[in-house]
C-alpha positions in Angstrom: -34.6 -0.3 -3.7 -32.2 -3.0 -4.6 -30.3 -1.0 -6.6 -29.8 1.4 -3.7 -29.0 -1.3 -1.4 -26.4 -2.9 -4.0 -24.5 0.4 -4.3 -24.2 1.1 -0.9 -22.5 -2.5 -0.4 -20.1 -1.9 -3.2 -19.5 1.3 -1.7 -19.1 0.2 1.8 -17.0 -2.7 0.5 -14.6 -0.3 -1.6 -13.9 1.6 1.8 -13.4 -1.6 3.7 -11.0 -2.4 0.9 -8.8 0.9 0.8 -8.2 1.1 4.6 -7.3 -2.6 4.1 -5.0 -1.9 1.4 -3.9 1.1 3.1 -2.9 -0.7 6.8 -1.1 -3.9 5.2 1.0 -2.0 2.5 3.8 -0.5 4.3 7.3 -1.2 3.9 8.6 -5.0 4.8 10.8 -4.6 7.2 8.6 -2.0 9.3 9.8 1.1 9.6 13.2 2.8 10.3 14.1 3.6 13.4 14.3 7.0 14.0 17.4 8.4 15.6 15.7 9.9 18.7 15.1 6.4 19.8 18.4 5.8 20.6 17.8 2.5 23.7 21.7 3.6 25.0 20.6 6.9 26.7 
């Protein structure tokens, strides 16, 4: 039962980890901005 209990942490804890990893990585500066976004019209 602990060994059942002890994978689904890891498991639960790798997920938390790739959405993490996957929200925060991005580019530095943000993105581009797009050319339909254009504030003068």
């Amino acid at each position: 039962m602990t060994l059942i209990l002890l994978e689904a942490l890891a498991a639960g804890g790798l997920l938390v980890l790739i959405v993490w990893w996957t929200m925060f990585s991005g580019r530095k500066g943000g993105e581009p901005p797009r050319e339909d976004d254009d504030p003068k019209r």
